[in-house]
N, C-alpha and C positions, 0 to 999 in steps of 0.2 A: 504494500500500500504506500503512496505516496503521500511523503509528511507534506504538511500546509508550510505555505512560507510563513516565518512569524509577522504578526502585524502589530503596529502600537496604535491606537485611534490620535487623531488630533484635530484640531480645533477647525471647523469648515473656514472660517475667516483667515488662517493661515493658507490654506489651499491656492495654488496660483497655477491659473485656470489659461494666461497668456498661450499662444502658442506660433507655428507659423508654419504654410504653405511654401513650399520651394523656398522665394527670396521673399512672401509676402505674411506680413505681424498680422495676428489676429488678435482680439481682446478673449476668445476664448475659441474651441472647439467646436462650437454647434453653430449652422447655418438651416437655412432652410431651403428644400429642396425644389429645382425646377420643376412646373406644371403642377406643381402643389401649394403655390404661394402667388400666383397671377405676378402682376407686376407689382406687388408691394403694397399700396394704399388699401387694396379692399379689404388689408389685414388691418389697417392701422388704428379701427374703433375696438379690437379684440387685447392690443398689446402695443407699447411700445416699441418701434423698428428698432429705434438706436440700440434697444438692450440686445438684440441679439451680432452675432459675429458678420454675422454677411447676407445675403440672399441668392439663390439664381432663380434668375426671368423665367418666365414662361420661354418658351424657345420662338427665336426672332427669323424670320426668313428676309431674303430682298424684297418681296413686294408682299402685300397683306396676301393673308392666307383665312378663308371662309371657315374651313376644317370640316369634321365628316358629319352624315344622316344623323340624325335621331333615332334610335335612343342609342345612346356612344358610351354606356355608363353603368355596371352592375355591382354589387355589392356581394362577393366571395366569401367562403370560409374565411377567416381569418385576413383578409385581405380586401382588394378592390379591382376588376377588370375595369380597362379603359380603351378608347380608342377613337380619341379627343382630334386628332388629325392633326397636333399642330397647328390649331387657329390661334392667326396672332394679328398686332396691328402693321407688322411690314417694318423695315431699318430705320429706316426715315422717320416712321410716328413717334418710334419709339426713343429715339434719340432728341426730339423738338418735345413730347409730351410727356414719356416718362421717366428718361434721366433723371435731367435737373429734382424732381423729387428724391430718387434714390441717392442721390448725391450728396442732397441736404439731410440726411439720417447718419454721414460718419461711419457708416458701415462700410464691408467690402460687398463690392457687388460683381456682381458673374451675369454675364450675359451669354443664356442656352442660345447656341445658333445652328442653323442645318440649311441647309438647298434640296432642291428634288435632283439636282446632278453634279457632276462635278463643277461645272463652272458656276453652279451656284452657292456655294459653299465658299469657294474664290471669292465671288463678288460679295458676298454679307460679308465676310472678315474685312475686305476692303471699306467696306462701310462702314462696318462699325468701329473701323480704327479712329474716324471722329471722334470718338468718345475716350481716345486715350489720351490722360492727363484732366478730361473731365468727367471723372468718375467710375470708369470701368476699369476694375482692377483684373479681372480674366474675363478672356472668353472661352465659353465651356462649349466646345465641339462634339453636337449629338450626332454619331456617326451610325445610329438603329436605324436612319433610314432607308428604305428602298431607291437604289438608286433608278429610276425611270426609265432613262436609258440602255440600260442595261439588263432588261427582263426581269424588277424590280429585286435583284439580288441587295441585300444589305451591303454598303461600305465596308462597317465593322468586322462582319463575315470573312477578310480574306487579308491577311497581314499586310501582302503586297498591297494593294487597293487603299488600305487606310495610311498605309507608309506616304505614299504620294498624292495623297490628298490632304496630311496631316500635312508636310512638306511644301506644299501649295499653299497653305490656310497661313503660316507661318510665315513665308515669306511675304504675304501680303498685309499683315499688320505689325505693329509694334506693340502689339499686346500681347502678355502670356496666353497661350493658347495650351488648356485643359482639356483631354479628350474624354468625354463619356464613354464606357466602352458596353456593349451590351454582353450579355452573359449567354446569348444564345449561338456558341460557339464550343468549336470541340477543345481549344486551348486557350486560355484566357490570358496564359503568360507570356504564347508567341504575338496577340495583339499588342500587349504592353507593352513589350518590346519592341515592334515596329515604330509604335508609335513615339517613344523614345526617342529610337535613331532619327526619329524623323524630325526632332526638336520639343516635342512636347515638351512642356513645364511638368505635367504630372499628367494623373488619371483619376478620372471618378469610375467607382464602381458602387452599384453595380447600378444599369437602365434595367426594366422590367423583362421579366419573363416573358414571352408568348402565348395566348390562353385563349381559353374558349368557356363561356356559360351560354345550356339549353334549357329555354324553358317547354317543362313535358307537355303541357298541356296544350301549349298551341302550334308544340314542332319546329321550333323555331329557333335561330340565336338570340338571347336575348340582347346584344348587341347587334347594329348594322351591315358591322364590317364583317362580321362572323367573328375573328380573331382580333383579342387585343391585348394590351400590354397589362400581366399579373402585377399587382404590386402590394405591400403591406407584410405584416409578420410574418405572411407565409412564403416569403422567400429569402428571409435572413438567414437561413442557414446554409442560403447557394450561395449567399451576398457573401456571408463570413470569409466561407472557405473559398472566394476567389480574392478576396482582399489578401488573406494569410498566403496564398498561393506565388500571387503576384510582389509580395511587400518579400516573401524570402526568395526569390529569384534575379529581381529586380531590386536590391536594398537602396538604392541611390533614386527612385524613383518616388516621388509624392505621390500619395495615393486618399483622397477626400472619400470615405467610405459612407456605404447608403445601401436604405432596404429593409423595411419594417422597424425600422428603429423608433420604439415609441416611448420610452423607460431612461433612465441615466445608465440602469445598467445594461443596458444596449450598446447604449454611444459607447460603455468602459471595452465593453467584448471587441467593438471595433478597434479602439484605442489599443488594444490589447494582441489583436493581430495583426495590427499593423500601422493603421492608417492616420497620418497626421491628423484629418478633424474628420465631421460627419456631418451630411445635412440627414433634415426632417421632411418625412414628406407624406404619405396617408395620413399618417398620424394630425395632419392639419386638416382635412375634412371633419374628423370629429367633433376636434379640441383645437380651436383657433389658436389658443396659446402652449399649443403642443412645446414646441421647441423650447420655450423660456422654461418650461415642467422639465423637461429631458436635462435641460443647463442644473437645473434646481436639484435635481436627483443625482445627476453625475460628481456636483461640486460632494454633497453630503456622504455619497457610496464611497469617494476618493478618502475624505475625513475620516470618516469606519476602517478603514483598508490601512492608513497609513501612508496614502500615495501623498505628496504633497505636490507635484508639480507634473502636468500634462506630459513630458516628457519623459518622467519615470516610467508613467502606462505604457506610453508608445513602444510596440513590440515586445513588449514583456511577456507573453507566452513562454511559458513552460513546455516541455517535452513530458508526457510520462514515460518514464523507462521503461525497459523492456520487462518484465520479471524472467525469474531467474528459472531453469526449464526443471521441472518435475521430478524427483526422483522416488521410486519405491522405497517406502522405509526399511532399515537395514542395510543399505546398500553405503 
């Protein structure tokens, strides 16, 4: 049996919660996550922005995007299917109408971005590099989508494919460029690494699972699209083990983890295999003030433990050893 490490409790107000993304300082660990926080304000009668670490956007395309049929939205075991299309206000609106607010909040902000092809993905980055030095501190590169062009295969799906796309996106702005990586791949570690060599700043994991809900009775998908994106506690345990996956192969590699995180001790488990910080993200449909609960928990769980500083957590997994092989008594 493996002994506990010891713990001495201490004081939450000691706890120093600072941390940092690649080259960029956070006031703490928790953000909240794209497509789960709109652009900010229609949070802002539920909680304070300033109090939390960061936000990322809903995801920005070049020109507005309408997004998919009705009904786009079901409510899972333990989770949430979606298939939201990507409706947004387009580069442009969002840089004249919703910056300047996120800007004014002192947080980090992340700007989700994606094209329907390659050369659109190109031109958003190019766009939205405006916004460097007024506000955008990443842009986080959702590479789940179908690329159009190409018999809607996923970007993300092919090392090569997100390598030179990653590559592209980078060269067109002056902003860190974050890749989202999806999880509906056979190696999550040869993405990281592409997208690495490619210049990435870091990686978020994890984008949603692929899924489907029937309802019996009328034969039907209960979404439009038939298929959409899983999200919620019930896929923190793919989310875990690609973060841990990815954070020991790639040690030199930032990695913002995500994926039913709804608890503080969620965000520590993250903390814990790996990943410099964590957005929130179902977990805000419920509980508007999800994230600021998850901060609250984490700061308190860190105090009980003994951990005093976000960088103790970071990586601190343990091994359990191997036990020692059987032997018949007498022998």
């Amino acid at each position: 049996m493996t002994a506990l490490p010891r713990t001495v409790p201490i004081s939450p107000d000691v706890v120093d919660l600072r941390c940092s993304f690649a080259s960029l300082p956070l006031r703490h660990p928790v953000l909240a996550a794209s497509g789960c926080f709109a652009y900010g304000q229609q949070f802002a009668d539920f909680l304070d922005l300033r109090a939390l670490a960061g936000l990322s956007t809903k995801g920005i395309s070049p020109r507005p995007r309408p997004g998919n049929p009705l009904p786009r939205i079901c409510e899972t075991a333990s989770g949430m299917l979606n298939s939201i299309g990507l409706e947004n206000v387009g580069a442009a609106a969002f840089l004249r109408d919703k910056l300047p607010m996120l800007r004014a909040q002192g947080i980090s902000v992340w700007v989700n971005f994606f094209g329907e092809d390659f050369a659109g993905y190109v031109e958003c980055a190019r766009l939205l590099d405006a916004g460097a030095g007024a506000g955008i501190d990443v842009l986080e590169m959702n590479i789940s989508c179908p690329n159009i062009k190409k018999g809607g295969i996923e970007f993300g799906t092919v090392p090569e494919v997100a390598h030179r796309l990653t590559r592209a996106c980078v060269e067109a702005t002056r902003i860190p460029i974050v890749v989202k990586l999806t999880p509906n791949v056979a190696d999550i570690v040869e993405m990281a690494r592409a997208v690495k060599e490619a210049g990435a700043a870091g990686v978020s994991l994890i984008n949603t699972l692929t899924g489907m809900a029937i309802d019996v009775r009328t034969r039907m998908p209960r979404i439009a699209t038939t298929y959409g994106g899983l999200s919620g506690p019930a896929i923190k345990p793919v989310a875990l083990r690609m973060v841990h996956q990815v954070a020991r192969a790639v040690p030199d590699l930032p990695i913002c983890g995500m994926g039913g995180i709804v608890s503080g001790e969620d965000a520590l488990e993250f903390l814990m295999a790996g990943a410099a910080c964590v957005q929130v993200g179902t977990a805000n449909f419920a509980r508007p003030r999800a994230a600021l609960e998850v901060l609250a928990e984490l700061r308190a769980l860190m105090a009980e433990l003994g951990i005093a500083t976000v960088g103790e957590a970071t990586g601190c997994l343990r091994a359990i050893p191997p036990e020692a092989p059987w032997e018949p008594p007498g022998n």
